[in-house]
PAZAPA-4460 file (N, C-alpha, C; in steps of 0.05 Angstrom, whole numbers, plus 32768, in hexadecimal, padded with zeros to 4 digits):
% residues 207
    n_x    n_y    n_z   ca_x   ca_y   ca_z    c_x    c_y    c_z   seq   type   mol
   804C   823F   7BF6   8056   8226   7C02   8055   8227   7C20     1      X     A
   805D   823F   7C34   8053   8242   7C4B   803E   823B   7C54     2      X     A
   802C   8248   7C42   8010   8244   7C47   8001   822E   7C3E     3      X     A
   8008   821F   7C2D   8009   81F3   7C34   8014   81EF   7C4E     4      X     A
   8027   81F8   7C4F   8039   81EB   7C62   8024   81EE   7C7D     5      X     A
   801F   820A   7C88   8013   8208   7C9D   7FF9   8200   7CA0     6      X     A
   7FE7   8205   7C82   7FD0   81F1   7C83   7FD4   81DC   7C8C     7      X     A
   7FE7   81C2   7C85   7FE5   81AE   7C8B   7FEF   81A6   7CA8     8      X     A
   7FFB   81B6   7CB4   7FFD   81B6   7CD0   7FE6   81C1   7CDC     9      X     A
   7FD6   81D9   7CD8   7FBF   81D1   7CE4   7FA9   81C2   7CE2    10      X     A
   7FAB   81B5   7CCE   7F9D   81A1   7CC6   7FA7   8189   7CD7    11      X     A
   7FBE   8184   7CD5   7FC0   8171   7CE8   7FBF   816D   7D03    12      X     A
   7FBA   818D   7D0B   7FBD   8195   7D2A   7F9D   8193   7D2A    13      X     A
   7F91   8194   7D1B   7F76   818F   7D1D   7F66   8174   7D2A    14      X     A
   7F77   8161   7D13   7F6C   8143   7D11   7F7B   813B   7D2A    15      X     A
   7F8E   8142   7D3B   7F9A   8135   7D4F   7F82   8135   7D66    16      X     A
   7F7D   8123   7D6D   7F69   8120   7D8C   7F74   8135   7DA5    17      X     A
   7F6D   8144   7DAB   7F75   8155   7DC3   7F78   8142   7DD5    18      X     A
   7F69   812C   7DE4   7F77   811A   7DF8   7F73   80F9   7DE9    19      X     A
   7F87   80E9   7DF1   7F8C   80D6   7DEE   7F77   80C6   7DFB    20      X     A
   7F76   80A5   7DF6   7F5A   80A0   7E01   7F64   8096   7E21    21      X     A
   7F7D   8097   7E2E   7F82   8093   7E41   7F72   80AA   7E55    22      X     A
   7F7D   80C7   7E49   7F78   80E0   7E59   7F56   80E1   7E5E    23      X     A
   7F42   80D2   7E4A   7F30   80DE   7E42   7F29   80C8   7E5E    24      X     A
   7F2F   80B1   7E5A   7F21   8092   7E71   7F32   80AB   7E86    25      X     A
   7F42   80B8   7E8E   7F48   80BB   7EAE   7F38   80DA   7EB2    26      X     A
   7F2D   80E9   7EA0   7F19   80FF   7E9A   7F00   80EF   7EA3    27      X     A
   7EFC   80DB   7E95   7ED6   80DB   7E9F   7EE2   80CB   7EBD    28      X     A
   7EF4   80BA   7EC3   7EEE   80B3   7EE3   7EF4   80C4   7EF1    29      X     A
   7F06   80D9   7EEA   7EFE   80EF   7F07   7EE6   80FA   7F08    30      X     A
   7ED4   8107   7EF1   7EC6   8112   7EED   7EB0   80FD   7EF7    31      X     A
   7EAD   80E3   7EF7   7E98   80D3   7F08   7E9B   80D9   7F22    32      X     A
   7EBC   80D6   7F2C   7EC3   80D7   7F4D   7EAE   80F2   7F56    33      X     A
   7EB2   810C   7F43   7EA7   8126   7F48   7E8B   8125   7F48    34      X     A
   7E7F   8113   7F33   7E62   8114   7F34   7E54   80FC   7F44    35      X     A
   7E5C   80E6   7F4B   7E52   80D8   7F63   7E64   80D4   7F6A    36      X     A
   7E6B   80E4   7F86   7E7E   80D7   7F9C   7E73   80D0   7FB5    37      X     A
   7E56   80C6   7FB0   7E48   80B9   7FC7   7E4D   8096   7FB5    38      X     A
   7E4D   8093   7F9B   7E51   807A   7F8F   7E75   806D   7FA0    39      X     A
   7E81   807D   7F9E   7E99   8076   7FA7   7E98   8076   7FCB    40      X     A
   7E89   8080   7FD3   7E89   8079   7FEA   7E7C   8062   7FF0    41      X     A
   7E6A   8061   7FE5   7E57   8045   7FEF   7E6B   802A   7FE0    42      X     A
   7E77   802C   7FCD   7E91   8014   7FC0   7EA1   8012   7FE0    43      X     A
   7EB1   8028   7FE7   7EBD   802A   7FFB   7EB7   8016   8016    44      X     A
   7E96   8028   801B   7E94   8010   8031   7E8A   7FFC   802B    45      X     A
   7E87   7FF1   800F   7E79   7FD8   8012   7E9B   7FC7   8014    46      X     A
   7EAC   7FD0   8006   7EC4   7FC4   800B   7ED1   7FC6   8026    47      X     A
   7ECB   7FD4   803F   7ECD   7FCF   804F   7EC0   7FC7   8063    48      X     A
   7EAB   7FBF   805C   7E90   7FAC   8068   7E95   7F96   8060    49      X     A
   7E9D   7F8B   804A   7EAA   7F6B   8049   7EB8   7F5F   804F    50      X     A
   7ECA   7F76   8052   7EE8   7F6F   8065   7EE3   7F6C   807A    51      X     A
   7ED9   7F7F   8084   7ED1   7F78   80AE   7EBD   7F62   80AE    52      X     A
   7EA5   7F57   8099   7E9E   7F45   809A   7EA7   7F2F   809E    53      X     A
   7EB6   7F2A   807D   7ED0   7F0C   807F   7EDB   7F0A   8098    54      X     A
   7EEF   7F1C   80A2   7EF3   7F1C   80B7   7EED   7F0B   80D1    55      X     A
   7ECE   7F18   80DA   7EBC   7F10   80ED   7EBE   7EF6   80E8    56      X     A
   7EB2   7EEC   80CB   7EA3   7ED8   80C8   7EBB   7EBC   80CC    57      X     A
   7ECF   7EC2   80BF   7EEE   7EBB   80C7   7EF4   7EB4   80DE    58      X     A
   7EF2   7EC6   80F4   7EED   7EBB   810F   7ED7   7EAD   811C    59      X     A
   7ECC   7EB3   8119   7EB3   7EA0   8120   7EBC   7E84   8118    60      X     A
   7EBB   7E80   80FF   7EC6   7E64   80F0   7ED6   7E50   8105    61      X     A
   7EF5   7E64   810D   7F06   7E58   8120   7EF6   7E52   8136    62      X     A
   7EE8   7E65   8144   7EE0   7E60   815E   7ECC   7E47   815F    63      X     A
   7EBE   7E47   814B   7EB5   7E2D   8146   7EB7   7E09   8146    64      X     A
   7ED1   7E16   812A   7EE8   7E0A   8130   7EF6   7DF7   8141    65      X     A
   7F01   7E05   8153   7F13   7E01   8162   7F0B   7DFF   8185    66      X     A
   7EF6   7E0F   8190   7EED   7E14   81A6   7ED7   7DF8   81AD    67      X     A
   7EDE   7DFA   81CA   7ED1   7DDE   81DA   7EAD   7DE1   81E6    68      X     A
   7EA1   7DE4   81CF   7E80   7DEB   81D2   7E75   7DEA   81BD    69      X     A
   7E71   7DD0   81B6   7E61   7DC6   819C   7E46   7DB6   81B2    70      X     A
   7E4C   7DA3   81C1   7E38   7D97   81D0   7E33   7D9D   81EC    71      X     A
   7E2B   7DAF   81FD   7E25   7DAA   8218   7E14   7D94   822C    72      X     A
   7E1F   7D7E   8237   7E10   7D71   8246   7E06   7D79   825C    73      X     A
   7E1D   7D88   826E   7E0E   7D9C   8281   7E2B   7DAF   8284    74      X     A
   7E29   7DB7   82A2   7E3A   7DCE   82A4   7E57   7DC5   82AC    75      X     A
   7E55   7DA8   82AD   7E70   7D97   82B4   7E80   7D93   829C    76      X     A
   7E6C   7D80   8283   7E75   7D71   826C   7E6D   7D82   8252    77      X     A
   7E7A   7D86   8241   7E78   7D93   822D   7E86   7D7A   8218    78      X     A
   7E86   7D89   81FB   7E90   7D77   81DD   7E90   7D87   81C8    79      X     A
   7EA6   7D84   81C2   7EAF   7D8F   81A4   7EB3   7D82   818D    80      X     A
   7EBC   7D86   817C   7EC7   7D77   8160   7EE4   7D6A   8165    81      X     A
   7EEE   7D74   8186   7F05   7D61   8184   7F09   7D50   819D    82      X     A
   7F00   7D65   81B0   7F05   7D52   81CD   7EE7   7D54   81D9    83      X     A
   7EE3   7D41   81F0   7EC7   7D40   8208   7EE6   7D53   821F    84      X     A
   7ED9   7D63   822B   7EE4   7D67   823E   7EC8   7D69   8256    85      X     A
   7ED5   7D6A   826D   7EC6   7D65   828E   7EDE   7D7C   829E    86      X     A
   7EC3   7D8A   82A8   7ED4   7D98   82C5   7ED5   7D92   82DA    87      X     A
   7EED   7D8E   82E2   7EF5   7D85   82F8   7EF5   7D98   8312    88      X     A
   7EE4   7D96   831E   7ED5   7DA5   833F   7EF2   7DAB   834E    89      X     A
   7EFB   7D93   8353   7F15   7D92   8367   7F29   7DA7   835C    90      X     A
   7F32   7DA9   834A   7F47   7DB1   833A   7F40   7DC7   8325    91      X     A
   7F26   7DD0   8322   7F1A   7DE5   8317   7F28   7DEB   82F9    92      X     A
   7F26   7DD6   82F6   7F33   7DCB   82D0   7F25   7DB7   82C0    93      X     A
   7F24   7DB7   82A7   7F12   7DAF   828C   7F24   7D9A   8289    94      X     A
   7F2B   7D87   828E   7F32   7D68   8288   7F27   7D5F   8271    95      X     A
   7F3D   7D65   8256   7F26   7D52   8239   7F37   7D41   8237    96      X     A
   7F2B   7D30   8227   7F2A   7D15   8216   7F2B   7D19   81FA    97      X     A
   7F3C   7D0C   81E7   7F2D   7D13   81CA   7F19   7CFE   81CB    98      X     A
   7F05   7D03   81B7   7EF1   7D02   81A7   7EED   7CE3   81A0    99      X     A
   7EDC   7CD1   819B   7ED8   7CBC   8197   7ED8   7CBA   8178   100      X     A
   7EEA   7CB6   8165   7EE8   7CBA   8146   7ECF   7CA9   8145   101      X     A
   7EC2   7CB6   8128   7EAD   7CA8   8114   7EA9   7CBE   80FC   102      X     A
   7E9B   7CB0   80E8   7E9F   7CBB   80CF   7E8D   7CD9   80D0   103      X     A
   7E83   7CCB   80D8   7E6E   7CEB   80E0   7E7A   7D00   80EC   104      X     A
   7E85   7D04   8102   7E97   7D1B   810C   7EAE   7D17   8102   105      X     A
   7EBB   7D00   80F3   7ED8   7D12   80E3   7ECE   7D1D   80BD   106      X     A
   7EB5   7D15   80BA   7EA9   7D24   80A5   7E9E   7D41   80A9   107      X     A
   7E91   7D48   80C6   7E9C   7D67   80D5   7EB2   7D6A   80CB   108      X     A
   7EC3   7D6B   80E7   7EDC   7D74   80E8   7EE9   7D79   80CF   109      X     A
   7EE6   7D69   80BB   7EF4   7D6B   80A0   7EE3   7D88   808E   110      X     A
   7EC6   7D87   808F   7EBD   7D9B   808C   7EC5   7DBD   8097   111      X     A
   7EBC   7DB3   80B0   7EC3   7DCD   80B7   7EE3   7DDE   80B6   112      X     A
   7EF6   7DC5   80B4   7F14   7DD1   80AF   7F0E   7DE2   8095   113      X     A
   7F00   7DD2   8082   7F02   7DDB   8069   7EF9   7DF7   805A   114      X     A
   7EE8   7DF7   8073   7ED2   7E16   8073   7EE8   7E26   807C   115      X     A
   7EFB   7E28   8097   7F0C   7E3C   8098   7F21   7E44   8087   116      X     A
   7F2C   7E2B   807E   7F47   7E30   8061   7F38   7E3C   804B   117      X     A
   7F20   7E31   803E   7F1A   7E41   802A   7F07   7E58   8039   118      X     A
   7F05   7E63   8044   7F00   7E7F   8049   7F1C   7E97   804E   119      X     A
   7F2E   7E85   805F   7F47   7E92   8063   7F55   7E96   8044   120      X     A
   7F51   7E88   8032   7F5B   7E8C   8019   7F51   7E98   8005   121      X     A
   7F34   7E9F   8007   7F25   7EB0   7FFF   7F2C   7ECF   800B   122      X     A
   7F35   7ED5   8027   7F40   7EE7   8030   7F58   7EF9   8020   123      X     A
   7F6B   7EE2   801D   7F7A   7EE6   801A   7F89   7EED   7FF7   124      X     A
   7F72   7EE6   7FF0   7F6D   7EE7   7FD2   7F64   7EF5   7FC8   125      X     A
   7F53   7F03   7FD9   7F45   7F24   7FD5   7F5A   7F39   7FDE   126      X     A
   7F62   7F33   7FE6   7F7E   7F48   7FF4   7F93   7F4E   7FDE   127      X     A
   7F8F   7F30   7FCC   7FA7   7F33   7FB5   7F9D   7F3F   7F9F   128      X     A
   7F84   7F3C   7F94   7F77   7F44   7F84   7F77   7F64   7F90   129      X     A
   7F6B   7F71   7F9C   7F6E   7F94   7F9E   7F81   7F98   7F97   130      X     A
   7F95   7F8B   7F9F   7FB2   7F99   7F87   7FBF   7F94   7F7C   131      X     A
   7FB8   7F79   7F67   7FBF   7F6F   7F57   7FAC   7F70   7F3B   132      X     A
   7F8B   7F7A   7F43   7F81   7F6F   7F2A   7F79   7F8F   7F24   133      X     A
   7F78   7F8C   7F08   7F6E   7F9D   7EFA   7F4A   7FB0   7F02   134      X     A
   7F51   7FC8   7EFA   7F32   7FD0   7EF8   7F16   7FC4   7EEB   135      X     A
   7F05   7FC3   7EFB   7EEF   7FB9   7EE9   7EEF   7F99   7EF6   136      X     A
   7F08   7F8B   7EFD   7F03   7F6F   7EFE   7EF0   7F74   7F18   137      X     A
   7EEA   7F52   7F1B   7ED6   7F47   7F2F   7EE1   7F32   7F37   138      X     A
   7EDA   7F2E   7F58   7EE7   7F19   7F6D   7EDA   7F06   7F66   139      X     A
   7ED6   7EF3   7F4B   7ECA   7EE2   7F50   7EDD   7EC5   7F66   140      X     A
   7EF0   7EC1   7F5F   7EFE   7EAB   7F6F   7EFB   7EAF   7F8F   141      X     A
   7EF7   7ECC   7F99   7EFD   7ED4   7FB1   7EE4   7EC5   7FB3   142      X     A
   7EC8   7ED4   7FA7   7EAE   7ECA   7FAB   7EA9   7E9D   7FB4   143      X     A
   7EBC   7E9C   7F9A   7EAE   7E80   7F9E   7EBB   7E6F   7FB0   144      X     A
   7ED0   7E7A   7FBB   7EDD   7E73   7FCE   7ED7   7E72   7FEF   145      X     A
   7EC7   7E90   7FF2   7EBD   7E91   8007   7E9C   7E81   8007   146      X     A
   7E8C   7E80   7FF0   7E77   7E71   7FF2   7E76   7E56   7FF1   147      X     A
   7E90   7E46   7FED   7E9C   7E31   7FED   7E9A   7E27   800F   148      X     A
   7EAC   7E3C   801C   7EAE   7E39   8037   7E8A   7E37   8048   149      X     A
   7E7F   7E49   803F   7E59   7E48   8040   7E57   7E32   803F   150      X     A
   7E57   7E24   8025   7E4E   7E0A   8021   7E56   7DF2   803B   151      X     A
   7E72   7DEE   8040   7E84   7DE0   804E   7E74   7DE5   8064   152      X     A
   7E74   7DF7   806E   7E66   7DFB   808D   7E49   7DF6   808E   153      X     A
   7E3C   7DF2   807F   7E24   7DF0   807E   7E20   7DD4   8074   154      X     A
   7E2A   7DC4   8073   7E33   7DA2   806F   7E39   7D9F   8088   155      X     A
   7E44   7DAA   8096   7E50   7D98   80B7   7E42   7DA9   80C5   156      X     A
   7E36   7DBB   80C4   7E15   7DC3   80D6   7E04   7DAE   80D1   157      X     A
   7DFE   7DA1   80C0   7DE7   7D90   80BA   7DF3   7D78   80BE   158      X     A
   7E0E   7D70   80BF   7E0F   7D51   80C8   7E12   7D57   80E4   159      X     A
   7E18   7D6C   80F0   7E18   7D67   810C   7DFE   7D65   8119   160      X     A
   7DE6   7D73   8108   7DCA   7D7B   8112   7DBB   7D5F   810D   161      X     A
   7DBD   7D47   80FA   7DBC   7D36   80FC   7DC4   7D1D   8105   162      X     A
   7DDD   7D1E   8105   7DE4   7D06   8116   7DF7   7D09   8123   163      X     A
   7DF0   7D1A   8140   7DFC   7D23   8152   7E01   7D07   8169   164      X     A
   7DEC   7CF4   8161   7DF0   7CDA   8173   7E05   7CD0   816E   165      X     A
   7E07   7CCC   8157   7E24   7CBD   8146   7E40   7CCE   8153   166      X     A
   7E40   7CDE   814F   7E54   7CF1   8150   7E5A   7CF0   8176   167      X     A
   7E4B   7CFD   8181   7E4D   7CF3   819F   7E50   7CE4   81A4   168      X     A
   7E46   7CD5   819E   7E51   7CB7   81A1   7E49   7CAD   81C2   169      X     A
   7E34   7CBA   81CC   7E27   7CB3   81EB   7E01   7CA1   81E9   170      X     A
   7E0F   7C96   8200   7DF3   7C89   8206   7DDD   7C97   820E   171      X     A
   7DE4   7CB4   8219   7DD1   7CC1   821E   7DBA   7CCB   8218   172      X     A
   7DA2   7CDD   821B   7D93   7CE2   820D   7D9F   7CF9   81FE   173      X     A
   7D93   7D09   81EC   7DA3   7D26   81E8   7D94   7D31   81EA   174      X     A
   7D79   7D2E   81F5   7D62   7D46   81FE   7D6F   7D57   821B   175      X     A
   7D86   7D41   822A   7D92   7D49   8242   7DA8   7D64   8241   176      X     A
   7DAE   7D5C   8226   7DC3   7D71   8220   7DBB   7D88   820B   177      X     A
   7DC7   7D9C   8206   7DC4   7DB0   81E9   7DDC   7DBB   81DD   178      X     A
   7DDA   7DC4   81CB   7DEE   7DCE   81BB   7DF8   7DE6   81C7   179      X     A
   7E1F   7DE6   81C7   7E30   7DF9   81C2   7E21   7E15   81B3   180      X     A
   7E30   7E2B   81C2   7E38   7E40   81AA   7E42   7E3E   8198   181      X     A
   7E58   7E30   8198   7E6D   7E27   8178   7E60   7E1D   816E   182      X     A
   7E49   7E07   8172   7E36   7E07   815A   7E23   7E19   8148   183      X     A
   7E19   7E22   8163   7E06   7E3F   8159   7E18   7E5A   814A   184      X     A
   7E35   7E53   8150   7E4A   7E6C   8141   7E41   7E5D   8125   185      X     A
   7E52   7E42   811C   7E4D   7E2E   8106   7E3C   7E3B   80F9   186      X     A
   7E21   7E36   8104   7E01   7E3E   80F1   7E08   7E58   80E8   187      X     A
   7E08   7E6E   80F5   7E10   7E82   80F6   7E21   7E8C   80D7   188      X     A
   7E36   7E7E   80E1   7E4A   7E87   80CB   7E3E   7E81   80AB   189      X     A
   7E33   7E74   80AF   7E1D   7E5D   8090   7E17   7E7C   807A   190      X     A
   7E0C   7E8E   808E   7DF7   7E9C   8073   7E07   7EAD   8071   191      X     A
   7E1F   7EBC   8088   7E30   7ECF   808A   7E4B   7EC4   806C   192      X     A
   7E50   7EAF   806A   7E61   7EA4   8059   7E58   7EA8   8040   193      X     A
   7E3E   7E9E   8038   7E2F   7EA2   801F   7E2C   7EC0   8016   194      X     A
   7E25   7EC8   802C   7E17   7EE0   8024   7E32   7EF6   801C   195      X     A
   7E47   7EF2   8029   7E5E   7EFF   801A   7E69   7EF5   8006   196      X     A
   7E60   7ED7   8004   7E72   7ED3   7FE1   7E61   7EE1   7FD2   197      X     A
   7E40   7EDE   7FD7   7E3E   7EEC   7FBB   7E4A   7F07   7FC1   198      X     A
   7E49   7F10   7FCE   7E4B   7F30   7FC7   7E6C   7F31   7FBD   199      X     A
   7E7F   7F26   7FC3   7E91   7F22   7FB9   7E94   7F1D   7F9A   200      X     A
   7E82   7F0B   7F90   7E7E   7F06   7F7C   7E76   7F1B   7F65   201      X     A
   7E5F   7F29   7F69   7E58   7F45   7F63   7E68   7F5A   7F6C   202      X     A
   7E7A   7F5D   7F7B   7E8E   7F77   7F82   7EA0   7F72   7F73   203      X     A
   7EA2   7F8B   7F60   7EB4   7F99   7F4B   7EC7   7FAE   7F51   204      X     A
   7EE4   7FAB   7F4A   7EF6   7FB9   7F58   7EF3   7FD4   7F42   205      X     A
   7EF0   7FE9   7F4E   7EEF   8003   7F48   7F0D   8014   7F3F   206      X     A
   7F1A   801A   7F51   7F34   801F   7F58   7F45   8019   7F67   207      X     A
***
């Protein structure tokens, strides 16, 4: 009877799994960490290459945005998406005006606001996701969020590139004048926006 008895304890010590399938999933990912830990490096900086990207591209957006150099007429008169300002010689100060409304530059302006909120929320949404979402998931919302903002900016690059008359709203020629940096930031930001949603979209959180 002992000897049932302990048969069937080693028998059962047999059939028991030496690790559970928890132990076994945290066995092969160290044992990946150990056998490519150039794979975890390059995860590493691509997750920190998006970040300082968004970032960048984040600012730019604002400076865009918000800054008085969308149109240069010369080195006196400048134009933005909100005011004409003129420098004043005597008083060595930028004297603006707002902006002459029309549908065309408040169909900008509405654009481009739109490009900074959904990229800032795309930001901010990837920030929640690293430590909120599970292994294995993927940024897709972060992604379509920030390629969302792509899109937006790349709508009010093209209505400003075409009907810059409308929007200025001057009698002048515009061969006399040329475009701001904050426009050329604008263009700019177009492929930088895209080109991180996708990768957002395809970046899979590891650990």
């Amino acid at each position: 009877m002992q000897m049932n008895g302990s048969s069937r304890s080693g028998a059962a010590a047999a059939s028991r799994p030496l690790f559970d399938e928890y132990s076994v999933l945290e066995l092969r990912q160290a044992e990946g960490i150990r056998v490519f830990p150039h794979l975890l490096a390059a995860m590493v900086f691509l997750l920190v290459s998006l970040i300082v990207l968004h970032l960048v591209t984040l600012a730019m957006l604002f400076i865009s945005t918000l800054e008085k150099s969308w149109w240069i007429w010369d080195d006196s008169e400048i134009s933005d998406l909100w005011y004409n300002c003129f420098h004043d010689n005597s008083t060595d100060t930028w004297l603006c005006a707002a902006t002459n409304d029309s549908d065309w530059l408040q169909s900008v302006q509405a654009l481009m606001v739109l490009s900074v909120v959904f990229s800032s929320i795309s930001f901010l949404v990837f920030l929640g996701q690293l430590i909120t979402m599970s292994i294995g998931g993927l940024f897709y919302f972060t992604g379509f969020c920030q390629s969302f903002a792509g899109l937006t900016d790349f709508a009010a690059c093209l209505i400003f590139t075409f009907h810059r008359k409308e929007i200025l709203n001057d009698t002048r020629d515009l061969s006399k004048g040329n475009v701001g940096y904050c426009f050329i930031l604008a263009w700019l930001c177009v492929p930088l926006l895209l080109v991180s949603g996708v990768l957002y979209i395809h970046l899979r959180k590891k650990q």
